[in-house]
C-alpha positions as CSV (number, residue, x, y, z in Angstrom):
1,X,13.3,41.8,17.5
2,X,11.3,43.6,14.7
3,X,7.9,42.0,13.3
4,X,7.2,42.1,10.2
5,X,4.1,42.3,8.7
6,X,4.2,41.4,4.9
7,X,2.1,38.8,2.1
8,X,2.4,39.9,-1.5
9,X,5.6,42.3,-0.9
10,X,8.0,39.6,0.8
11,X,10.8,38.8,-1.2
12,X,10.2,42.7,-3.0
13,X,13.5,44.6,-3.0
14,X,11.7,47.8,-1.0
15,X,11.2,45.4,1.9
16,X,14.6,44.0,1.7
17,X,16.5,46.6,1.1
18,X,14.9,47.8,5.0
19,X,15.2,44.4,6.2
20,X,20.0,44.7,5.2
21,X,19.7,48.0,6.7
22,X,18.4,46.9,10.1
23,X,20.7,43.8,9.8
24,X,24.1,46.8,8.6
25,X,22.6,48.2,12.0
26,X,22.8,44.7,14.0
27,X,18.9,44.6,14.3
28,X,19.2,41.0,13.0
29,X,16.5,39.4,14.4
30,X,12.8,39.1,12.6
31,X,9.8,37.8,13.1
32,X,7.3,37.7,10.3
33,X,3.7,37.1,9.9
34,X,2.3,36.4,6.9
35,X,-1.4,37.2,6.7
36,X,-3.3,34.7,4.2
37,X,-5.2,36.6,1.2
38,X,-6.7,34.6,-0.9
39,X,-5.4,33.8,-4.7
40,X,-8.3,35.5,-6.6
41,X,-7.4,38.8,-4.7
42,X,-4.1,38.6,-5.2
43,X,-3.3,37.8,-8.7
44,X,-6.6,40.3,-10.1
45,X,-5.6,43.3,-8.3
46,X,-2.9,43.9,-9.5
47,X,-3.6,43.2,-12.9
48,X,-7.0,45.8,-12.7
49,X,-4.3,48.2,-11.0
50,X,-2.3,48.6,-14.0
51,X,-5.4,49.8,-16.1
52,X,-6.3,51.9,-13.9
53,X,-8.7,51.0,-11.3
54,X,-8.5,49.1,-8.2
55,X,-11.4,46.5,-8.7
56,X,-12.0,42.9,-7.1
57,X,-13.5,40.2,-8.0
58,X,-16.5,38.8,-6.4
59,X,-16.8,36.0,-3.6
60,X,-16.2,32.4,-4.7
61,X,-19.2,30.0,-4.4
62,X,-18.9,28.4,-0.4
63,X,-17.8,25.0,-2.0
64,X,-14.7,27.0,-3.6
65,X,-13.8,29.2,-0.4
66,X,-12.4,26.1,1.5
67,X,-10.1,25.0,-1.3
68,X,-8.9,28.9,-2.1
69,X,-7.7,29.1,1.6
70,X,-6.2,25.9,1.5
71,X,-4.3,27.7,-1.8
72,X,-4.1,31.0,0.3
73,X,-2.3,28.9,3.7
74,X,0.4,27.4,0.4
75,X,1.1,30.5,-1.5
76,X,1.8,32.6,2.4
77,X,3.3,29.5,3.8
78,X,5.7,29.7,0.4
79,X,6.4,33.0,0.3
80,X,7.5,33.4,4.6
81,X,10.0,30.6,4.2
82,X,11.7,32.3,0.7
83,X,11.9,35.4,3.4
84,X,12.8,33.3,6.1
85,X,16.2,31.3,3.9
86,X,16.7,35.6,2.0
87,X,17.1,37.6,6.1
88,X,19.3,34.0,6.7
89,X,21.5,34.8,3.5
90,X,22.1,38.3,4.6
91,X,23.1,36.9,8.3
92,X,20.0,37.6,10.1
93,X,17.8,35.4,11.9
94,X,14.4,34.8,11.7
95,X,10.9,32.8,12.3
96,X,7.4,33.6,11.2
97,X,3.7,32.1,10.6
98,X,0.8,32.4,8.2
99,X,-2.2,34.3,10.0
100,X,-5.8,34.9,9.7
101,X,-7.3,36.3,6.3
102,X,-7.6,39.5,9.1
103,X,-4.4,41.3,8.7
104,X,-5.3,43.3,12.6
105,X,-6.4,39.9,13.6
106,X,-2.9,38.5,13.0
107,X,-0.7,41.5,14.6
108,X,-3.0,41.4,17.5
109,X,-2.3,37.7,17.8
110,X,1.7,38.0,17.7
111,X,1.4,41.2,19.8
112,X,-0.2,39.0,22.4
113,X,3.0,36.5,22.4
114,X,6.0,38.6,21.5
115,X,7.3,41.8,22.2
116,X,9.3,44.0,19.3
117,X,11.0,47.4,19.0
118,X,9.3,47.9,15.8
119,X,6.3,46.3,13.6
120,X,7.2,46.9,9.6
121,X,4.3,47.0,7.4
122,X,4.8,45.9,3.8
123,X,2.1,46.6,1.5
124,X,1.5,47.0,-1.9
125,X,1.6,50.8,-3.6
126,X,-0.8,53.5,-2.4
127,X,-3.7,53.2,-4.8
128,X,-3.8,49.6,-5.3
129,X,-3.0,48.5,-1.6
130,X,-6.1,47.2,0.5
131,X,-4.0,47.1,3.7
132,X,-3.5,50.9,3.3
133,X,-6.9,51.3,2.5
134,X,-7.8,49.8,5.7
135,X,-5.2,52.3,7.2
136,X,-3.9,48.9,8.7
137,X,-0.4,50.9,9.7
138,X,-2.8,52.9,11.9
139,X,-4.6,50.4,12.9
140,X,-1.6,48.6,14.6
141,X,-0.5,51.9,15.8
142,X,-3.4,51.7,18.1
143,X,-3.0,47.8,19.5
144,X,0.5,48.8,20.3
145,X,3.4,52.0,21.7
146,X,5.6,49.9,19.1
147,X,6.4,52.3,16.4
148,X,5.3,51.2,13.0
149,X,6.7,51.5,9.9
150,X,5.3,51.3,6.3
151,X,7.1,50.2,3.4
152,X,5.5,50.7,-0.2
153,X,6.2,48.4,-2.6
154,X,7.4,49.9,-6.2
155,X,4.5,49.3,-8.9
């Protein structure tokens, strides 16, 4: 079974297009976690990324922070079963969850239940991407001998 770990990127045709070669290769079997980010992340850094600069906003009010990971938990929950219903499509199987905001926090939790033969890391394109700024492929490198593997999204 591979795990994959993916938010913004699932459904992107650089993670699928890995996802039918493992299935061509009858490595059909997924499990994805999906950690939450929440929506004013999201939708702003990619939109400062295109002029130029990687730049986020600031922290919602504590009265907003609730409701934007109740958005977070929707738009992650969305997103892993569109992933979920595409690996069916292309005769693979698969489950998943939505995990902590903590992208390390939510390997480490899976890796504590599951075994794989490999972890796939989706992120967003070097420059832009906060996973890779967190070197989070390296990162899950260390909590596990699993090798990891890091797919780019396309800008």
């Amino acid at each position: 079974m591979r795990l994959i770990v993916a938010n913004q990127t699932l459904g992107g045709e650089q993670l699928a297009s890995e996802i039918r070669e493992r299935i061509a290769r009858g490595e059909d079997r997924f499990y994805i976690v999906v950690p939450m980010i929440a929506p004013q992340y999201e939708t702003q850094i990619w939109a400062v990324a295109d002029a130029g600069f990687a730049m986020l906003p600031p922290e919602p009010p504590k009265e907003e922070m609730a409701e934007a990971l109740d958005e977070a938990e929707h738009r992650s929950a969305h997103r892993l079963a569109r992933m979920i219903a595409q690996i069916q499509a292309a005769g693979g199987a698969a489950e998943g969850e939505v995990g902590p905001t903590d992208p390390v926090r939510a390997v480490r939790d899976v890796l504590e239940r599951f075994s794989f033969e490999e972890v796939i890391v989706s992120t967003l394109p070097s420059g832009i991407s906060r996973w890779l700024k967190l070197d989070l492929p390296s990162r899950i490198r260390r909590l596990t001998e699993t090798p990891v593997t890091t797919v780019e999204a396309e800008r």
